[in-house]
C-alpha positions in Angstrom: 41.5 143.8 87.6 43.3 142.1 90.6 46.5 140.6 89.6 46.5 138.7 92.4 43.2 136.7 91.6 44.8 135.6 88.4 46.1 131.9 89.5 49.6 131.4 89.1 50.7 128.7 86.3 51.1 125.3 88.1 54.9 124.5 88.7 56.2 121.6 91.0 58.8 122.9 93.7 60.6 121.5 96.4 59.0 122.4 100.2 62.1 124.1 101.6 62.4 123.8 105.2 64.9 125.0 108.4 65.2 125.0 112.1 67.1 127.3 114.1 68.9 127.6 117.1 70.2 130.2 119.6 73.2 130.1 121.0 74.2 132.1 124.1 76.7 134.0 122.1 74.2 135.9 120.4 74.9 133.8 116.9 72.3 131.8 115.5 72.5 128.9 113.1 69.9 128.0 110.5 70.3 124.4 109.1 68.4 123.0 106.6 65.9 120.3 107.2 66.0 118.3 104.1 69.0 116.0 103.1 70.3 116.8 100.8 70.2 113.9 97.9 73.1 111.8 96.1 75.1 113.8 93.2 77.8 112.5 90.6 81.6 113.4 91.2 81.8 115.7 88.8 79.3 117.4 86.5 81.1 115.7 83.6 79.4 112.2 84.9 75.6 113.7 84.3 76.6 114.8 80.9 78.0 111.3 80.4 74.8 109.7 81.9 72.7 111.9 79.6 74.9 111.0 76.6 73.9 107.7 77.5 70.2 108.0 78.1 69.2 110.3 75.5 72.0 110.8 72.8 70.3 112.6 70.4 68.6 115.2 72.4 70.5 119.0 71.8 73.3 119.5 74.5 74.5 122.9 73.7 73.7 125.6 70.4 75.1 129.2 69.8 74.1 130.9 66.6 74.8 130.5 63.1 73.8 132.8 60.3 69.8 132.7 60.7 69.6 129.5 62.9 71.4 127.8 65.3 74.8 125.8 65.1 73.5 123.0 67.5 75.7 119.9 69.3 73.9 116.7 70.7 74.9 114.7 73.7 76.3 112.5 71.7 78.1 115.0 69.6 79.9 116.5 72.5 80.8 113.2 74.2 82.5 112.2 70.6 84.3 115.6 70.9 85.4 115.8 74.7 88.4 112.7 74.0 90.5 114.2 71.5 90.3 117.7 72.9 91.3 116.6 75.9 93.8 114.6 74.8 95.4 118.0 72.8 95.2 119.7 76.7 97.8 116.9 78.1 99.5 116.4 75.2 100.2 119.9 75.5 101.4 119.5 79.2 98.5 121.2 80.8 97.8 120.3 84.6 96.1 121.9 87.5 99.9 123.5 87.6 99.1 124.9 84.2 95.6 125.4 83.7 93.5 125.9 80.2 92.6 130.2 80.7 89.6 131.0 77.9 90.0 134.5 77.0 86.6 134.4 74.7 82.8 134.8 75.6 80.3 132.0 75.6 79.7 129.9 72.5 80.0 126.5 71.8 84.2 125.8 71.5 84.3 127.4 74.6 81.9 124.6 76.2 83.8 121.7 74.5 87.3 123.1 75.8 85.6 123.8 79.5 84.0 120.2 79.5 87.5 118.4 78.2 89.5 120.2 80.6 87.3 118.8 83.6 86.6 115.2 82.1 90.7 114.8 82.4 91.5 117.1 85.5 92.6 119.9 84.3 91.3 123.2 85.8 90.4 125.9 83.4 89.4 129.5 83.7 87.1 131.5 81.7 88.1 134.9 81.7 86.0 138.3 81.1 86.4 139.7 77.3 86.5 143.0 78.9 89.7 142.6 80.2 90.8 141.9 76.5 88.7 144.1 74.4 87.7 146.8 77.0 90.7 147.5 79.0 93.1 149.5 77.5 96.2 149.2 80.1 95.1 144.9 80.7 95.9 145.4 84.1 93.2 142.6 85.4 94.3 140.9 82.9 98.3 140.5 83.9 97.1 139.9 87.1 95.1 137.1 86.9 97.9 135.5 83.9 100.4 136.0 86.4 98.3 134.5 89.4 97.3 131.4 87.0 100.3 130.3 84.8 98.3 129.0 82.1 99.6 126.5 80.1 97.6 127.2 77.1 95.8 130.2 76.1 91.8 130.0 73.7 90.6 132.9 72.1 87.8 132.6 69.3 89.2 135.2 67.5 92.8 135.8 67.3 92.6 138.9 65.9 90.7 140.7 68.1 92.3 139.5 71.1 95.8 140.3 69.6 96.7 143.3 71.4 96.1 141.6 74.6 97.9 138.6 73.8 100.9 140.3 72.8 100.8 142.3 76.0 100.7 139.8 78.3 101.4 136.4 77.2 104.7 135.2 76.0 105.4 133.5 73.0 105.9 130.2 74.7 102.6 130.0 75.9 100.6 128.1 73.4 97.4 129.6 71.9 94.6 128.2 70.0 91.6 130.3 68.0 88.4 129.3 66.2 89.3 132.2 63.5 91.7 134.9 62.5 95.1 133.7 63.8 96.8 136.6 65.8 99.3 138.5 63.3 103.0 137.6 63.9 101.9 134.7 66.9 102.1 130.8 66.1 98.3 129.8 66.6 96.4 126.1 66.7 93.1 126.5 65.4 90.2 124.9 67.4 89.6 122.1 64.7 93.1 121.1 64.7 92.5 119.5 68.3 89.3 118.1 67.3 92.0 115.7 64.9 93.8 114.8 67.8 94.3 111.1 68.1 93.5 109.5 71.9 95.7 107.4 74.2 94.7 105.6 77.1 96.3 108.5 78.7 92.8 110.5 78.9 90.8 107.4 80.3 93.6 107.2 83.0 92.9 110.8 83.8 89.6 110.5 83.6 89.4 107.5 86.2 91.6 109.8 88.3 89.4 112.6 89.2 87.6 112.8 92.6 85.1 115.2 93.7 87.7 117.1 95.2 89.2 117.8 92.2 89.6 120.9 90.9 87.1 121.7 88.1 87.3 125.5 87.5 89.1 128.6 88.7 86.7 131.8 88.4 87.7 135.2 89.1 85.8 137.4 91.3 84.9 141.0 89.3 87.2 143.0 91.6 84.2 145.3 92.7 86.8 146.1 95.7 90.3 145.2 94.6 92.1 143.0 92.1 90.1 139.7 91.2 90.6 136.6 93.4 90.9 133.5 91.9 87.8 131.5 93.6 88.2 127.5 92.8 85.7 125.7 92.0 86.0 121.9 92.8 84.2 119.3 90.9 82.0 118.4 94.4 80.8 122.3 94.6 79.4 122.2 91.0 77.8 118.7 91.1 76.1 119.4 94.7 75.0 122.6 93.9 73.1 121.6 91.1 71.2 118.9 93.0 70.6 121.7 95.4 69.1 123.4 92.6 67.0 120.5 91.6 65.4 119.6 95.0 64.5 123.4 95.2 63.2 123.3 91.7 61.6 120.1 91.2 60.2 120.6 88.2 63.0 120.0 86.5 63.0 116.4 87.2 59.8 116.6 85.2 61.1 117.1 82.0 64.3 118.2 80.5 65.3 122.1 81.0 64.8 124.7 78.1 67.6 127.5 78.5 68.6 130.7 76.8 70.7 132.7 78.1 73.2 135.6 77.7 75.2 135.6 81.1 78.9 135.3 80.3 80.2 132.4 81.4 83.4 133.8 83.6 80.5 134.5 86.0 79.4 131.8 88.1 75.8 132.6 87.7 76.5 131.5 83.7 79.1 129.1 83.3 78.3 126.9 86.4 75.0 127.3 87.6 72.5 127.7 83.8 74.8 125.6 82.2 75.0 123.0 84.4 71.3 123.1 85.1 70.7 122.0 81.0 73.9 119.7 81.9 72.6 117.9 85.4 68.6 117.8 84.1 68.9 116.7 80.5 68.0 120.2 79.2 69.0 122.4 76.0 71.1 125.3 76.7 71.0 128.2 73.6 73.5 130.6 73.9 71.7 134.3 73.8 74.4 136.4 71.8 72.2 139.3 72.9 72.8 141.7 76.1 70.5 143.9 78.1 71.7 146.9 76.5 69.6 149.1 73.9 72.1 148.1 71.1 71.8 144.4 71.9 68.5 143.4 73.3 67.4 143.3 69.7 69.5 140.0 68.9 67.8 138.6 72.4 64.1 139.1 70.7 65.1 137.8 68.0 66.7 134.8 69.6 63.0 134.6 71.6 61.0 134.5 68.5 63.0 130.8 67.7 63.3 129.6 71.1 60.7 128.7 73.8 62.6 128.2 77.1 61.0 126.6 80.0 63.6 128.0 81.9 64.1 131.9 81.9 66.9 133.6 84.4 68.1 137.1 84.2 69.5 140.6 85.3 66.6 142.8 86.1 67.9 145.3 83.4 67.3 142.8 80.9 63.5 142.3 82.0 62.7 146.2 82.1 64.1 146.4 78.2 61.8 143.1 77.7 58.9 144.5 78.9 59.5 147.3 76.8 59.6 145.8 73.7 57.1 143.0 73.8 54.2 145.3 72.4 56.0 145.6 69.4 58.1 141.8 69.0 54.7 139.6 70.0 56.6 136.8 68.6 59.1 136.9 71.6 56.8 137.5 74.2 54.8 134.5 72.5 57.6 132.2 72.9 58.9 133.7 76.2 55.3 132.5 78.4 54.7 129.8 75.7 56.1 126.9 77.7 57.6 128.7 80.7 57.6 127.4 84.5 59.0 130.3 86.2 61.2 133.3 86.1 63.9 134.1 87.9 66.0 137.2 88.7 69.5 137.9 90.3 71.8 140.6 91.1 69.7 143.7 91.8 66.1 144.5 92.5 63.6 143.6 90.3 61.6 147.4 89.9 57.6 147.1 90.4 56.7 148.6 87.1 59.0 145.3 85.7 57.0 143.0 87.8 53.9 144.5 86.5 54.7 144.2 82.6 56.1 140.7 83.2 52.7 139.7 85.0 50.5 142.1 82.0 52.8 140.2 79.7 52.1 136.4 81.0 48.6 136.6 81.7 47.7 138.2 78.1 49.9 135.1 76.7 48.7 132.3 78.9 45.4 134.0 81.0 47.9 133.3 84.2 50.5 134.4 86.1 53.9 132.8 85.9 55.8 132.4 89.0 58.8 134.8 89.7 61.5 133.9 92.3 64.7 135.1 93.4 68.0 133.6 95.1 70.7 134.1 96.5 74.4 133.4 96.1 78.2 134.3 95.0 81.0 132.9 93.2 82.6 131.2 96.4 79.2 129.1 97.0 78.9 127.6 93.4 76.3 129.8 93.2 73.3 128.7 94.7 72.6 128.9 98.5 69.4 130.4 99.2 66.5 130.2 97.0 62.3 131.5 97.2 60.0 128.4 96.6 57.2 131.0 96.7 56.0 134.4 94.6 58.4 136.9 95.7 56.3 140.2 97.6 59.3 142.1 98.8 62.5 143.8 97.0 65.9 141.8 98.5 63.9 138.6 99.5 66.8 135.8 99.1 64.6 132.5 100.9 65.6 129.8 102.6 69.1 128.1 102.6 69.7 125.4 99.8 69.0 121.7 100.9 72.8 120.6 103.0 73.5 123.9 103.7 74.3 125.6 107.2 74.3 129.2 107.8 75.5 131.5 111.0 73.8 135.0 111.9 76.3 137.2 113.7 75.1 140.4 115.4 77.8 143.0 113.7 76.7 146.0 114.8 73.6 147.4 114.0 73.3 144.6 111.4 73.2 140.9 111.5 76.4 139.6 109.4 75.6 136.5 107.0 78.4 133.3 107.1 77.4 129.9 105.3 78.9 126.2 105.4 78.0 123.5 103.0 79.6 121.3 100.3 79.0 123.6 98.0 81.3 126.4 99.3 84.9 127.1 98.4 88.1 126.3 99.9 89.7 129.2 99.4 90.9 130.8 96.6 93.8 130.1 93.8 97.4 130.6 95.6 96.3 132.8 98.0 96.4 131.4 101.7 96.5 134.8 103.3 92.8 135.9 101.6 92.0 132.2 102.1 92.7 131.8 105.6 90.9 135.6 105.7 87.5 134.0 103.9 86.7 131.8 107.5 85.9 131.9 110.9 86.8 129.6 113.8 84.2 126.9 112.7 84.4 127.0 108.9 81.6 129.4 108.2 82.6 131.4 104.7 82.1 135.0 105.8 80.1 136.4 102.9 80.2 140.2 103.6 76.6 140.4 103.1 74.1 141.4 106.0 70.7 139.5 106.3 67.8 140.2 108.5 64.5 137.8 109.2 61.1 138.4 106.8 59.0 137.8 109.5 61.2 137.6 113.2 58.5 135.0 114.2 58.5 132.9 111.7 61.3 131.3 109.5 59.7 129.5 107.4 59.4 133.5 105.5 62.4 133.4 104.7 65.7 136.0 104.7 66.0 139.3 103.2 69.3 141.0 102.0 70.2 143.9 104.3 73.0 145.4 102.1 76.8 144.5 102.3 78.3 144.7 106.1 80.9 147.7 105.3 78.4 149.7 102.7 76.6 151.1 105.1 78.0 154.7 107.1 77.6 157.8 109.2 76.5 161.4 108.4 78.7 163.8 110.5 75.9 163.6 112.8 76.5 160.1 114.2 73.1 158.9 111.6 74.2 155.5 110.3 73.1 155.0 106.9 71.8 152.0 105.3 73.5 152.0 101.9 71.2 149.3 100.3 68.2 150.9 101.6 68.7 154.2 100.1 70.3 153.4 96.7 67.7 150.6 95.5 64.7 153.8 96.9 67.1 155.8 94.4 67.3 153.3 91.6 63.4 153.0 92.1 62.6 156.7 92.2 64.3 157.6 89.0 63.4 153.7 87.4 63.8 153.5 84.2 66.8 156.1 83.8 69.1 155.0 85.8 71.6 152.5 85.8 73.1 152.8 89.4 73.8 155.2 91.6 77.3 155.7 93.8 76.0 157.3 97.5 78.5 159.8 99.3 77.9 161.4 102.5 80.2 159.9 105.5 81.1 162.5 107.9 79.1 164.5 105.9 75.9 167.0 106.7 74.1 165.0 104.6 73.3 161.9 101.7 74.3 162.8 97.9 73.8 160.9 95.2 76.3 160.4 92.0 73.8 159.2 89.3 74.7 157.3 86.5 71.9 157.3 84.4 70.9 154.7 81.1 71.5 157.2 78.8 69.8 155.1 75.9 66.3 155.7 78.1 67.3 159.0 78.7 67.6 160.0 74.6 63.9 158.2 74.4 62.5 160.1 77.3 64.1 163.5 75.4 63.0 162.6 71.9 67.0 162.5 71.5 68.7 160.6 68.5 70.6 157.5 71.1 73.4 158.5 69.6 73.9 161.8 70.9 76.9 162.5 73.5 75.9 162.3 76.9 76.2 166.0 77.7 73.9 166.8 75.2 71.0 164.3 76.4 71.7 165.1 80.6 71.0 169.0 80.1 68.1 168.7 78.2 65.3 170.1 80.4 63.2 167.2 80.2 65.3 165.0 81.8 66.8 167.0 84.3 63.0 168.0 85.3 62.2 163.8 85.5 65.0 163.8 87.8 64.4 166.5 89.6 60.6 165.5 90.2 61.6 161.7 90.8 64.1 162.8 94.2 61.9 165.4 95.4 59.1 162.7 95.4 61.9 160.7 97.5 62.8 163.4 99.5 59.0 164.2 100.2 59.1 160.4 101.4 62.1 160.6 103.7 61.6 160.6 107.3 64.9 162.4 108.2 68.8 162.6 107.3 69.3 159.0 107.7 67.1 158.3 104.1 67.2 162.4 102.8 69.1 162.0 99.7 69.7 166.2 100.0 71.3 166.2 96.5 72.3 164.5 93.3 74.8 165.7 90.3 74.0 163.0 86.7 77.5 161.5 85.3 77.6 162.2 82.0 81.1 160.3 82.3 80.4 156.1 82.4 82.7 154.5 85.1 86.0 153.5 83.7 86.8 149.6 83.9 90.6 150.1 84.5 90.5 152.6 87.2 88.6 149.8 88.6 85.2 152.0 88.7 82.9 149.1 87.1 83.4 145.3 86.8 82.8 143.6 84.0 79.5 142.6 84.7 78.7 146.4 85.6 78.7 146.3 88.9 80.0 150.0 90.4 82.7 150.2 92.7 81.6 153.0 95.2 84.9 153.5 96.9 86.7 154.0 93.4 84.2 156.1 91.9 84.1 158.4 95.1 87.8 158.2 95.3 88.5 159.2 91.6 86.3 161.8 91.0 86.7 163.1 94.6 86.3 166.7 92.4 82.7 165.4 91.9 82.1 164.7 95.6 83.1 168.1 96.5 80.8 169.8 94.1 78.0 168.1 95.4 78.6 169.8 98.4 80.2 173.0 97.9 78.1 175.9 99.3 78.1 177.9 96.4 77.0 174.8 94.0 76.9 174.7 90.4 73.5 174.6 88.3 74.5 170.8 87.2 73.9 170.3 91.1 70.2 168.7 92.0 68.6 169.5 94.9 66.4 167.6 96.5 64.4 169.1 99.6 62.9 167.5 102.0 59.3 168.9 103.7 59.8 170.7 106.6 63.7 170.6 106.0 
């Protein structure tokens, strides 16, 4: 059957639009052509509104027991005064912000949306940094970059350690549950008692667009994590960005449920706030894309029918795995859907298959998937497809009010973007601020774009990997980094996770493979829980491997794409060596630089059986 006969399933979307122009410097600058519309000063307003409009409709729900602990409009208007009147009776101010050490769930919400509706900025922090870390580096940093003036954690006792490492006693905490041992706590529903003054109206009334609303910390994929602030103008702009790109949800309120923690700007500011600006329902996914939690995410499915579905591309492969066998979820998934979309990686072909085999055998048609483009210091969104995505890396067209500048950097064309939606800098740092910008006010991004079609805009910009990833063999071959790991994370698709790429001044590419090792124990008829050693030697996955990069290597058309030879980690990236963010992103330079023992094996001459090679025909 031809996929592509199947009709898409109707959905209304904006009609994105730019112009270009040259410039005799060899820049070019994109603008977009539509106006952008009229937005509130501060996303608090459109809850507000909504409260107003439709006050029983479900704001926010995380889960509880075998449903779902649910807060209307109404209910979280009637909770934002007296929470926010604990945060200034407390002394908090954008001196001393709120800092939320806990993951997403619906206290969290209630303290994030107080904090704004008065003027307070507040940061969500990863858990990692708390539960993972075992030195709370990241941690001290960002506590000693901030100042907070009042600490949240759900549950005190799990957060202890960190607490006491870290925070003095004179900063004051509060905690849904478990008080920390040995710390003075205030639990959650203690602030709900609080009575209200005047004094939060007056704050309220005082707020401006320019105010600050959040301060979100970037993962430190290549240092410690920068505070990025987030004014009250970026978040309310960006989401009427979103919804003259996405028109459909104008049409009716947005269905959301979603996992992505909420210290990310992809979670906390841009779902959220599309349930938030729109009307919608946002249900808190306490599942992950990870084989010991994608089973609460089905299970969350089979009670929820979203109408709006965003995720990691991870989290679709394991989907697509498991509908055959939850029918339930994939029932609800495609039920009422309008589109998917995906972020942060690639989205693999044999995904995009079982998501279109999926929809049509729910619906008889295809359901649109689209990709974007973004980062923390743009609020997120900035470029968006209006259109089936056909190509890996396809980011769009800029976001209605947004300007953009292509710079020729090399052999690559360097990405910088203006618009209200973009930073000012980051939290009490005016050297990386000042560092962030050019001459005109462009943010510089780091990212490298290049045209879909050079002779026509209206296709779009794809992602050409970051400007300082890319690097030479000892030959004088550049490299294109993005290139060759997503042809690596494709090859080797589904037992791989990522992939760190070594080779400057080097003969030739290698490849330090971290594989999934949950897939990896499937593919071997291994028990998951056996140790990584065990599941990397077994013959059937080194031979999947091995066949998967000499398929590559049989496609490369010389040393600039030969990935000569791999070597599997059975080791994961360590957090506090700062080898992985917290989201999972892999910090090449740290990973080379830390197992530099690793890099050398791979090209020793007399190299170890552990050491795959990958030849290349006619090499």
């Amino acid at each position: 059957m031809d996929v592509k006969a199947t009709p898409i399933r109707s959905v209304r979307l904006g009609n994105m639009s730019a112009a270009a122009e040259n410039r005799a410097d060899g820049t070019t600058i994109i603008r977009s052509v539509d106006a952008l519309g009229p937005y509130p000063r501060a996303i608090v307003d459109a809850l507000e509104a909504w409260a107003d409009t439709t006050p029983d409709a479900i704001l926010i729900a995380d889960r509880d027991g075998a449903g779902w602990r649910e807060l209307s409009y109404a209910d979280v208007m009637a909770r934002i005064p007296p929470l926010a009147q604990a945060l200034l009776d407390a002394g908090l101010s954008p001196e001393r912000p709120l800092m939320i050490l806990s993951g997403n769930e619906v206290e969290h919400f209630l303290l994030g949306m107080a904090a704004i509706w008065v003027g307070i900025p507040y940061a969500p922090i990863s858990p990692a940094y708390s539960l993972v870390s075992t030195d709370f580096g990241k941690l001290r940093h960002i506590a000693g970059l901030l100042t907070p003036g009042m600490i949240y954690a759900s549950d005190g006792d799990r957060f202890a350690p960190a607490i006491a490492a870290v925070f003095g006693a004179d900063v004051p905490l509060v905690v849904r549950t478990n008080p920390a041992p040995g710390r003075r706590a205030t639990r959650f529903d203690t602030l709900l008692a609080t009575p209200v003054t005047d004094a939060v109206a007056k704050a309220h009334a005082a707020i401006t667009a320019d105010t600050v609303a959040k301060v979100l910390f970037t993962s430190g994929s290549t240092g410690l994590p920068k505070g990025v602030v987030t004014t009250n103008r970026m978040m309310a702009c960006n989401q009427q960005m979103i919804r003259q790109a996405l028109a459909f949800l104008e049409d009716e309120p947005p269905v959301l449920l979603d996992w992505m923690p909420w210290n990310h700007v992809a979670g906390g500011s841009h779902n959220t706030g599309i349930a938030i600006y729109n009307g919608g329902s946002f249900y808190i996914d306490d599942g992950q894309p990870t084989p010991a939690r994608i089973g609460r995410t089905l299970e969350n499915l089979a009670m929820v029918q979203p109408t709006f579905f965003t995720n990691v591309p991870k989290a679709y492969e394991f989907l697509v795995a498991a509908f055959d066998e939850h029918p339930e979820a994939r029932r609800n998934l495609f039920a009422r859907l309008k589109l998917l979309q995906y972020a942060g990686a690639g989205l693999s072909q044999h995904v995009f298959e079982g998501l279109d085999r999926a929809a049509r055998a729910e619906t008889g048609e295809r359901v649109l998937i689209i990709t974007g483009y973004g980062s923390t210091e743009t609020a997120p969104f900035a470029f968006t497809t209006t259109w089936a995505v056909e190509e890996a890396g396809h980011i769009g067209l800029p976001a209605a009010g947004m300007t953009i500048k292509l710079v020729p950097n090399g052999d690559k064309t360097e990405l910088r973007l203006k618009g209200p939606n973009v930073t000012p800098g980051y939290w009490r740092d005016a050297e990386k601020t000042a560092e962030a910008f050019d001459e005109e006010g462009f943010y510089r991004i780091g990212d490298a774009v290049r045209f879909a079609d050079p002779d026509e805009l209206g296709k779009g910009l794809v992602f050409d990997g970051r400007v300082t990833e890319d690097f030479k063999l000892s030959t004088g071959t550049w490299v294109n980094f993005a290139a060759v790991r997503s042809a690596v994370i494709g090859a080797c698709a589904p037992l791989i996770r990522d992939v760190v790429l070594t080779g400057l001044d080097r003969n030739y590419i290698g490849a330090m493979i971290f594989p999934d090792l949950g897939a990896c124990a499937r593919q071997a008829g291994l028990p998951a829980e056996a140790d990584a050693d065990t599941i990397l030697a077994h013959p059937v996955v080194r031979e999947r491997f091995a066949t998967s990069l000499a398929g590559l290597a049989l496609k490369s058309t010389g040393s600039s794409n030969h990935v000569a030879r791999a070597l599997l980690m059975a080791e994961l990236p360590d957090i506090d060596r700062g080898e992985v963010t917290d989201k999972g992103s892999i910090n090449q330079r740290a990973v080379r630089t830390y197992r530099a023992d690793l890099v050398e094996a791979l090209y020793a001459e007399m190299h170890g059986a552990d050491i795959i090679l990958c030849p290349r025909k006619g090499a």
